[in-house]
N, C-alpha and C positions, 0 to 999 in steps of 0.2 A: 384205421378205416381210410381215411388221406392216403395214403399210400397206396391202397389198392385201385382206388376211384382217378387212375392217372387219364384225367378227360377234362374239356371245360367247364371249371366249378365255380358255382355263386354259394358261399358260403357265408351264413351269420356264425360269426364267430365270440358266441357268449353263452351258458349255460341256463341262463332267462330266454323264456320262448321269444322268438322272432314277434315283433309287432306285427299287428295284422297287415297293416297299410308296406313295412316291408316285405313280407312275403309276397301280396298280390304283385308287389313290383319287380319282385326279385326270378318269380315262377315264370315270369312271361317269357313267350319264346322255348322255355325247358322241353327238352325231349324224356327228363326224370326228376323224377321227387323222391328225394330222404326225409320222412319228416317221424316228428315224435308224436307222443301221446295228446303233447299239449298246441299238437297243432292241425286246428278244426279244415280239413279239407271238404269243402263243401262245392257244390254248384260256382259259389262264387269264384274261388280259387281255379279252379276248373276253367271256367271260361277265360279268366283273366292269362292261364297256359297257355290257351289255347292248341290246336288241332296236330302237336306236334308231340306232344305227351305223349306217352306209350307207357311209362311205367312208373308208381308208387310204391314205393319201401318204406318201412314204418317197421322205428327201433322199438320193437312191443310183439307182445301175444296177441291185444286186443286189439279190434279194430272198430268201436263204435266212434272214433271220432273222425272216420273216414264214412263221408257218403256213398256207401256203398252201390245204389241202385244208381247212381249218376255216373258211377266208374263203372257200373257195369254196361249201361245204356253207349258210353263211349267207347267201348274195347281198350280199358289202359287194365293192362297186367296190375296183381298187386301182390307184393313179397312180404311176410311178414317172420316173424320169431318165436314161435314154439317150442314145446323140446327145451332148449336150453337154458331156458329160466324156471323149468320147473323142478327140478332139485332146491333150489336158492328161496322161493317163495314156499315150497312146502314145509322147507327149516326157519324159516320167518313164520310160519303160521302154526307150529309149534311152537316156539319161541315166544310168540304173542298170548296163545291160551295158557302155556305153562307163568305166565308173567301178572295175566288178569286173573286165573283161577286161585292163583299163590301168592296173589298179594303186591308182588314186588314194588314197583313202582311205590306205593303207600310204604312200605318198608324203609327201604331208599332214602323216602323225604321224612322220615323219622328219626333214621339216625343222624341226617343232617342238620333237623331243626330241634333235635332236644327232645324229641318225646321217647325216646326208647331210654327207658329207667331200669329198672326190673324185670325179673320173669312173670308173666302172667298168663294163666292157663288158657285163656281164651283170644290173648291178643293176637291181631294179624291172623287171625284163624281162615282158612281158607277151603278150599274144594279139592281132591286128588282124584286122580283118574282110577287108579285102582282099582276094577270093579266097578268100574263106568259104563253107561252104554254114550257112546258118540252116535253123532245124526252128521251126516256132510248130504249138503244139498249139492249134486254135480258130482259124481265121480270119474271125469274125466281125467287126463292126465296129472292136473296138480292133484285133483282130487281123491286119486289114487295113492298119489306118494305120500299126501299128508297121512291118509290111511295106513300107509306102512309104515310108518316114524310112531304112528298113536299105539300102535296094537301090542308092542313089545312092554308096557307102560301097565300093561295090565288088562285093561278094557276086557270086559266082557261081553259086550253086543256092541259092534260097526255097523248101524244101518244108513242106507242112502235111500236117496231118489232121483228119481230124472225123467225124460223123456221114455226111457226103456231100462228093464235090465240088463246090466253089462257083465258079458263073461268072463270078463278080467276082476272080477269081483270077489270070486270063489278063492283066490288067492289070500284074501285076507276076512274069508268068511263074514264077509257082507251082505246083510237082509234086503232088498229089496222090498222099499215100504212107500207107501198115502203121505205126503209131504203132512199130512194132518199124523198119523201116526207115529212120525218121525220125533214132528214137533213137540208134541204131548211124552213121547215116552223117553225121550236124550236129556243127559245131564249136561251133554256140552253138543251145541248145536253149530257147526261149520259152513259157513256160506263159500262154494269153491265153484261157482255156475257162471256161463257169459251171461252177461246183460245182452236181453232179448227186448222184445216185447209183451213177455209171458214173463220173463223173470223182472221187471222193472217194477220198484214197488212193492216186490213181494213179501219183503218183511214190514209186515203193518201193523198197526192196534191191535188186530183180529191173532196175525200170527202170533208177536206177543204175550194175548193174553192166554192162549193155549200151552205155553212153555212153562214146567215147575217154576216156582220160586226158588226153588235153589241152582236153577241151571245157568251157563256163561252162554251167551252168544259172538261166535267170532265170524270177522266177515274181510276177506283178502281177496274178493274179489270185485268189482267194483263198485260204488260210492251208492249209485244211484237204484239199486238191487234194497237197500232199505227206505224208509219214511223215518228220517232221522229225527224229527218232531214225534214221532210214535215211538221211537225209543228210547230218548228223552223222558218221555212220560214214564216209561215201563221200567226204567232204571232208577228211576226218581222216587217211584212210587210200593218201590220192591216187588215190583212183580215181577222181574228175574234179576238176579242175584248180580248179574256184571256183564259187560262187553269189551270186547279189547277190537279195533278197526286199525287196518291199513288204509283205508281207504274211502273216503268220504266226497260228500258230495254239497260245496266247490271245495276242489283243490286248489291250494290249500284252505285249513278250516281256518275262518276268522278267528282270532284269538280269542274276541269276545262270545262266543259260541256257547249256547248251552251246555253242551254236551263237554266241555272242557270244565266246566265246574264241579263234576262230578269226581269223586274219588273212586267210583265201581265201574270208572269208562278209563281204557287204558286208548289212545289214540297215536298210533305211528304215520309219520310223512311219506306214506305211499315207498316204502323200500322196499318190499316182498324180491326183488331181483338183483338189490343191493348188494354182489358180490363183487368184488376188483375182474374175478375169471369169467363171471358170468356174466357183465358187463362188458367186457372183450369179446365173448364170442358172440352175443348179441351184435356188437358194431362190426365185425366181420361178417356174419350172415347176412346182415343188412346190404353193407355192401356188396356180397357175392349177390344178393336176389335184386340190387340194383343194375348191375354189371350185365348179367343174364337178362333180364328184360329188354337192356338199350339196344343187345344183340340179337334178341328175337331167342336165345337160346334155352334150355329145360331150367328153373331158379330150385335153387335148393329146397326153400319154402314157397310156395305159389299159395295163394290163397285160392280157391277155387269159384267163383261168382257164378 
């Protein structure tokens, strides 16, 4: 990325986000902003740039931790990362249902602490897809691919929902259903939607307690899309069978977190995009929609405001 961005750079150079008080120091003056996931561009930040900003790039798909309506109010372009992570996080979100559905993890720390003795008919018993119906909330582009890795697996019924029926859906014979219908009739229910204002929250008590007892809920896309005290309860208390999360809300979770006490909550450190390659072309996108913006020119990825 360094290499391409041959121009005057204020770089933190550490894989711990920038402290607050350095960035606002650091932004001042900037004609561009690179920033990550974990760093909240707000009003404040904003003004502290000042009038010379023109463009933010943000190494991410998401963009809720970019104030949006403030970058839009000022005319600064904003570049972000699509597309290229979503191969990496659809095999991460298979990876994570096949992992909480099957046990592993419990497995795992079996054969490492002494309990796997003998064979026993029922131990480690788990849930298979085979003849499953999936639910994926968001069939957009991840939400597609994880639909194409799940379907070969056996599944019987793919249904989604969303804002609309999508005709890219017909490919993997996907229902079109009531986020309520979804919920009630899936064995394994996938959260793959942007956090909105309509998806914020959405997995509650209420959603919870419409979901069998025996289904997994997986959620890879952002943290704050469930009421993690509501699932808590709903894991706790069997009334659904498991969760496996990438993605939680704060990152990272407290160690001492409810939801880490659980042996039916598999919990990963936000890596959905965790590839060597797809980490690389993420940092070069970035850069090219940095580069583009300083120059007024068309960015590969433009966010549209």
């Amino acid at each position: 990325m360094l290499q391409l961005l041959r121009c005057n750079l204020s770089v933190w150079d550490s894989d711990e986000p920038v402290p607050r008080a350095e960035l606002l120091k650091g932004v001042a003056g900037a004609h561009g902003l690179l920033c990550l996931l974990s760093d909240k561009i707000d009003a404040e930040v904003l003004d502290a740039a000042g009038p010379n900003l023109k463009v933010i790039s943000t190494l991410s798909v998401g963009f809720d931790h970019l104030a949006i309506d403030e970058i839009k109010k000022r005319g600064i372009r904003v570049g972000y990362t699509p597309d290229v992570l979503t191969d990496a996080t659809a095999e991460l979100t298979v990876a994570l249902l096949l992992a909480t559905c099957r046990r592993l993890p419990e497995g795992v720390e079996e054969v490492k602490n002494g309990g796997w003795s003998t064979w026993k008919p029922l131990w480690l018993c788990g849930y298979g897809l085979s003849g499953s119906t999936v639910g994926v909330i968001g069939l957009g582009r991840i939400g597609l691919a994880i639909a194409r890795r799940l379907k070969p697996f056996g599944v019987k019924r793919l249904l989604y929902t969303g804002r609309q029926p999508k005709p890219q859906a017909q490919e993997i014979d996907g229902e079109y259903v009531p986020l309520d219908t979804l919920v009630r009739g899936s064995d394994f229910v996938v959260v793959s939607c942007s956090l909105t204002p309509d998806t914020q929250g959405l997995c509650d008590k209420t959603f919870f307690s419409k979901m069998k007892k025996t289904s997994i809920f997986i959620n890879t896309s952002r943290g704050a899309v469930v009421n993690q005290e509501d699932l808590f309860g709903a894991l706790s208390s069997g009334q659904i069978a498991a969760a496996g999360l990438d993605v939680t809300t704060p990152e990272p979770l407290p160690t001492d977190h409810p939801l880490l006490t659980l042996k039916n909550c598999v919990v990963l450190p936000h890596i959905g995009s965790a590839t060597y390659s797809t980490r690389g072309v993420m940092s070069e996108l970035t850069a090219n929609n940095l580069l583009a913006g300083l120059t007024g020119s068309e960015m590969p990825s433009e966010l549209k405001l």
